[in-house]
Backbone as CSV, one residue per row, in Angstrom:
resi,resn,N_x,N_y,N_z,CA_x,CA_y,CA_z,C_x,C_y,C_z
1,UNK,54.786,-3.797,-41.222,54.853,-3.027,-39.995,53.632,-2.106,-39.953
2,UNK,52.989,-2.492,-38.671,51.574,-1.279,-38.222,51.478,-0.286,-38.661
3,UNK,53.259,0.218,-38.030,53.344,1.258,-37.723,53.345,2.672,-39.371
4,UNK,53.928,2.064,-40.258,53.960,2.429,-41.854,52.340,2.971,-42.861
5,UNK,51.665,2.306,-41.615,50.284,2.313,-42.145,50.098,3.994,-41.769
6,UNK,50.449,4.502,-40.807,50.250,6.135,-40.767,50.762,6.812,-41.103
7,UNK,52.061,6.350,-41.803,53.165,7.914,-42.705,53.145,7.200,-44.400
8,UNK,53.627,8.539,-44.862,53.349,8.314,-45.935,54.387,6.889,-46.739
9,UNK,54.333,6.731,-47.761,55.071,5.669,-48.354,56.960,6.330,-48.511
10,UNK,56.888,7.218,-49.388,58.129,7.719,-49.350,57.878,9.144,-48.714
11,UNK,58.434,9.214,-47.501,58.624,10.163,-46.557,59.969,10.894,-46.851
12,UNK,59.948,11.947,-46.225,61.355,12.639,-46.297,61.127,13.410,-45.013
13,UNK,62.509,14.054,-44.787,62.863,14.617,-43.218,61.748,15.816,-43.307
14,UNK,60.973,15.754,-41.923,59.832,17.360,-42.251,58.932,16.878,-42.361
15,UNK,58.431,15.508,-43.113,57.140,15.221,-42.964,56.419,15.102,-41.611
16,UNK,54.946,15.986,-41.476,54.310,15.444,-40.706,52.626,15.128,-40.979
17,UNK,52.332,14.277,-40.306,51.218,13.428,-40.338,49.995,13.829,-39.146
18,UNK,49.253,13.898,-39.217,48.138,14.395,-37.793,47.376,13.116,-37.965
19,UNK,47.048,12.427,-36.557,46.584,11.112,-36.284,45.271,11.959,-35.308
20,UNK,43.976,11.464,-35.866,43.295,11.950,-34.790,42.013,10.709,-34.445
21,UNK,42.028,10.316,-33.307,41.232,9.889,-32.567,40.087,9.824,-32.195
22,UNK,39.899,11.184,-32.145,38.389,11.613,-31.561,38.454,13.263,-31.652
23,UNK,37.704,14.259,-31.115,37.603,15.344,-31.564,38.389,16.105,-30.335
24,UNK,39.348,15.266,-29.326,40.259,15.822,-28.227,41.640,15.218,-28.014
25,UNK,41.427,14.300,-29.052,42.715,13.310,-29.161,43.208,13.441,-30.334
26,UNK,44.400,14.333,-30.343,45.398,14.344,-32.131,46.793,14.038,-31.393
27,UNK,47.634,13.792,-32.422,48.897,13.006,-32.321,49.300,13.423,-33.510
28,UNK,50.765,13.851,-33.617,51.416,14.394,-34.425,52.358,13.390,-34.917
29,UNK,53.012,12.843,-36.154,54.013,11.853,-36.416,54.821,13.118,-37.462
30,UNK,55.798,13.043,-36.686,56.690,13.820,-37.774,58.060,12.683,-38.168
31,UNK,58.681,12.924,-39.054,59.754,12.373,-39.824,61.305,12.908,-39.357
32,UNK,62.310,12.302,-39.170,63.398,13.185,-38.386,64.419,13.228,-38.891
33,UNK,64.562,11.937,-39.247,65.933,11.077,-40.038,65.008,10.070,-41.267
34,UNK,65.637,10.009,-42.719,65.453,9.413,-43.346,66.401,8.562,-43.986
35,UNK,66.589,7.218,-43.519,67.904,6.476,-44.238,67.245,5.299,-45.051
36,UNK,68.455,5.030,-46.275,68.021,3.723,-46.558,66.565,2.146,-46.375
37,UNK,67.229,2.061,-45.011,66.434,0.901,-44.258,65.539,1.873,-43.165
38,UNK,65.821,2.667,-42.668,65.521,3.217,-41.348,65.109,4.679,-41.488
39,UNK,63.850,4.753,-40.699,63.809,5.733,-40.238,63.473,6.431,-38.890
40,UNK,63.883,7.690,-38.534,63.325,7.879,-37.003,62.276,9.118,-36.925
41,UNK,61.372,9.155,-36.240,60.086,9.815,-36.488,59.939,9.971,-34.819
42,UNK,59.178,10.788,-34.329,58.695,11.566,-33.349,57.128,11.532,-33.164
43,UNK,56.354,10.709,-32.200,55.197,10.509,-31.945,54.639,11.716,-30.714
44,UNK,53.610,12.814,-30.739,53.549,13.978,-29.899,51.554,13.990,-29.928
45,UNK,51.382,14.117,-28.708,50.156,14.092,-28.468,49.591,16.053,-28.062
46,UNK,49.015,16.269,-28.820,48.350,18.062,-29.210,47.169,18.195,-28.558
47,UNK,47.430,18.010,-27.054,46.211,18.030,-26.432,46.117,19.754,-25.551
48,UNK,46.045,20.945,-25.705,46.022,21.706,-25.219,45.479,21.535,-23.883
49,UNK,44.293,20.853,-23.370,43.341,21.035,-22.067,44.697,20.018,-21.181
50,UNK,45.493,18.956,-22.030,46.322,18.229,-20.850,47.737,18.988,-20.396
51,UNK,48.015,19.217,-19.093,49.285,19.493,-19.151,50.449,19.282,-19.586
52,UNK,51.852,19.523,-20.219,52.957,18.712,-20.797,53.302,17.918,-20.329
53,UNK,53.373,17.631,-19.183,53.797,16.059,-18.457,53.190,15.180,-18.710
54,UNK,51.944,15.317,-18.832,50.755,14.356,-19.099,50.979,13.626,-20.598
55,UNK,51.273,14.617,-21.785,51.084,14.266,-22.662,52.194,13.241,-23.404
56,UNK,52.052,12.266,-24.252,52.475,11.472,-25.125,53.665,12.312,-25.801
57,UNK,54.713,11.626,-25.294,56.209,12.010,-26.136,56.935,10.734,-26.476
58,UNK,57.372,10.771,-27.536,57.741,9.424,-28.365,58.509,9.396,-29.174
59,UNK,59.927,9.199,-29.232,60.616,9.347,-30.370,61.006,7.548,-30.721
60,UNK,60.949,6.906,-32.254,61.095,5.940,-32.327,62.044,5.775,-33.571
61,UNK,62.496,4.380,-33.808,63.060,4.103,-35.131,62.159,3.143,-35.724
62,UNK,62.257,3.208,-37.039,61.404,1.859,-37.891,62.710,1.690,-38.721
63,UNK,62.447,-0.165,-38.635,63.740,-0.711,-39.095,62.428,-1.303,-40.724
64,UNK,62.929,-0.833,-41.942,61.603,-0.968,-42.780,62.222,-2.645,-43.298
65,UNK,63.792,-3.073,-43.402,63.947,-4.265,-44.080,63.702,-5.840,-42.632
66,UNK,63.581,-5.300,-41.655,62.850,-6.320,-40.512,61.507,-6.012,-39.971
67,UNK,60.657,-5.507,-40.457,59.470,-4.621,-40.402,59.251,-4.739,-39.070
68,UNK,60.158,-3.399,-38.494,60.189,-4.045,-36.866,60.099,-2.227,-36.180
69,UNK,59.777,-1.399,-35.446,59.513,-0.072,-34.256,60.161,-0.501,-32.914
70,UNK,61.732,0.243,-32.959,61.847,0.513,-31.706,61.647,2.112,-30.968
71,UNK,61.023,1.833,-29.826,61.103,3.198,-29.134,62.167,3.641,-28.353
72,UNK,63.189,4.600,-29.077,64.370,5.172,-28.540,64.449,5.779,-27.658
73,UNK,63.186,6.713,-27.129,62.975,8.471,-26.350,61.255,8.207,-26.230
74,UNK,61.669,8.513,-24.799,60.085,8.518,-24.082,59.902,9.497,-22.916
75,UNK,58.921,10.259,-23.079,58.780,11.706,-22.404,59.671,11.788,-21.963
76,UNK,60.374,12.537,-20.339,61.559,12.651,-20.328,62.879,11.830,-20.121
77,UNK,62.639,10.533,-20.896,63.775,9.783,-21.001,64.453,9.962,-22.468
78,UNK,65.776,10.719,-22.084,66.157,10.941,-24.090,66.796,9.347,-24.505
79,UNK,67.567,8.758,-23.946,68.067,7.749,-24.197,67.218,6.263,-23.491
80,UNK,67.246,5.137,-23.698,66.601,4.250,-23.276,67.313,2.974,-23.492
81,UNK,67.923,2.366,-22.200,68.908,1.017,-22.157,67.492,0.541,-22.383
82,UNK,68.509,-1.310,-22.660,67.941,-1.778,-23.297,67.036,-3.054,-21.794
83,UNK,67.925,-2.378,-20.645,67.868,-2.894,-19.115,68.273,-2.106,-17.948
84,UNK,68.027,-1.810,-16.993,68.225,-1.007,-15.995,68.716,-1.628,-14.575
85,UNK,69.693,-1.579,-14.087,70.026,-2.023,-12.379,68.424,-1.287,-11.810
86,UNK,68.571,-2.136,-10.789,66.999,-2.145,-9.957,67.715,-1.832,-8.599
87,UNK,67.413,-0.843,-7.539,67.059,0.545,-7.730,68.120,1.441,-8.859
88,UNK,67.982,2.098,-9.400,68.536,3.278,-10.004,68.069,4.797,-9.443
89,UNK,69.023,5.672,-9.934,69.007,7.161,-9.362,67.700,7.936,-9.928
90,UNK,67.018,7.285,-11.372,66.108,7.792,-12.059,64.567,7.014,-11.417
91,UNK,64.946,5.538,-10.727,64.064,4.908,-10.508,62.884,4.215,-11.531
92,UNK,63.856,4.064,-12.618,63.221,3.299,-14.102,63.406,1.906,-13.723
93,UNK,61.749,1.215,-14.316,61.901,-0.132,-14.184,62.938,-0.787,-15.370
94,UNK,63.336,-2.013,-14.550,64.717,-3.085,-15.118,64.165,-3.319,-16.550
95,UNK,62.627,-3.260,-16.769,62.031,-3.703,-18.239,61.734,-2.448,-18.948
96,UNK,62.127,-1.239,-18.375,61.363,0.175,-18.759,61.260,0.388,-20.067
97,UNK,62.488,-0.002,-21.271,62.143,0.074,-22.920,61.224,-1.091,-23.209
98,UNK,61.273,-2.134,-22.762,60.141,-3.694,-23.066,58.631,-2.398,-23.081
99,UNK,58.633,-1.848,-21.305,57.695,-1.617,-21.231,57.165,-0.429,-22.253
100,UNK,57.770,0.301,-22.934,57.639,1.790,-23.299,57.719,1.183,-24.973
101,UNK,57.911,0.208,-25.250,57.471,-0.367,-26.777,56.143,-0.982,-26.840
102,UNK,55.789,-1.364,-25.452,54.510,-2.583,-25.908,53.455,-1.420,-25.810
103,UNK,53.987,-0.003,-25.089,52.676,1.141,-24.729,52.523,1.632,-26.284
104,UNK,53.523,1.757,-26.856,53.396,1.834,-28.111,52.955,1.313,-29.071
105,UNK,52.898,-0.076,-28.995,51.900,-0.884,-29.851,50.642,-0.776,-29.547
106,UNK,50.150,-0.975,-28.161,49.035,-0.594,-27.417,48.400,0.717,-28.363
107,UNK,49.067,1.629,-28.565,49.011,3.022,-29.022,48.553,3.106,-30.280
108,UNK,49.105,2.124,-31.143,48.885,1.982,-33.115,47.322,0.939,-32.833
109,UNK,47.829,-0.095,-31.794,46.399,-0.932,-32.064,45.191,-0.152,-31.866
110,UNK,45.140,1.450,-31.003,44.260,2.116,-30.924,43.925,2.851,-32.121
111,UNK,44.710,3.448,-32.723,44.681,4.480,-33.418,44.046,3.442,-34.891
112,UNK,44.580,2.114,-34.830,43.946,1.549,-36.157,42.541,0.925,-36.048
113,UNK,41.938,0.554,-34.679,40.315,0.013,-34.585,39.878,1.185,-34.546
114,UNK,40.129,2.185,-33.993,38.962,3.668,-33.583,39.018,4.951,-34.682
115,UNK,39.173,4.286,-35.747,38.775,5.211,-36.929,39.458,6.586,-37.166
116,UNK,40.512,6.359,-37.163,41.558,7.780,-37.233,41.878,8.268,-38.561
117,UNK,41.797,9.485,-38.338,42.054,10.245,-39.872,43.357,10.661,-40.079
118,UNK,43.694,10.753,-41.112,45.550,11.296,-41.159,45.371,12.409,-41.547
119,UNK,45.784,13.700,-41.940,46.000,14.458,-43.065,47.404,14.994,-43.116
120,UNK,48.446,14.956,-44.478,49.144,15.141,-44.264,49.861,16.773,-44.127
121,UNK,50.485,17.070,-43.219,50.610,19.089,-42.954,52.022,19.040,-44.002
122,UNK,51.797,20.512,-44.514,52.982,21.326,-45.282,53.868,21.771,-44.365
């Protein structure tokens, strides 16, 4: 899994990780839940000049024995079916988690060609 390549090997709840991009682009990976097979971690983009709406909110699970990232929580969506009736009251597309996992891969395939540094915070 990609995604393993930016936290540490044995993580515990509290860990966080700084992903940086470029010298205006950092991303925070913190640790939330630590189980067995699974864990759930929090993806947050530390862009002061962007407004909060703007910015990258991400809460996900990594399943480590199917080396597989689902995205649970996406900016202000806390929960995320797995399908949506078309219209809805929120007006989320019928594919809206399909779509809000592949932005996420989109997201690691960046962070792993464009030379990102980790360091890990106390």
């Amino acid at each position: 899994m990609a995604l393993m390549k930016l936290l540490p090997h044995k993580a515990e709840v509290g860990d966080c990780v700084s992903v940086a991009i470029s010298d205006h682009i950092l991303f925070v990976l913190k640790v939330l839940e630590v189980a067995p097979y699974t864990w759930h971690i929090s993806i947050e983009q530390c862009s002061p000049h962007l407004p909060s709406f703007m910015r990258m909110k991400v809460r996900a699970r990594l399943y480590h024995d199917v080396r597989m990232a689902e995205v649970c929580a996406s900016q202000q969506i806390l929960t995320l079916r797995s399908s949506y009736y078309y219209p809805n009251d929120k007006m989320h597309q019928r594919n809206e988690k399909e779509q809000v996992n592949l932005f996420l891969a989109e997201w690691l395939k960046c962070c792993l060609q464009h030379g990102f540094s980790t360091v890990k915070q106390i």
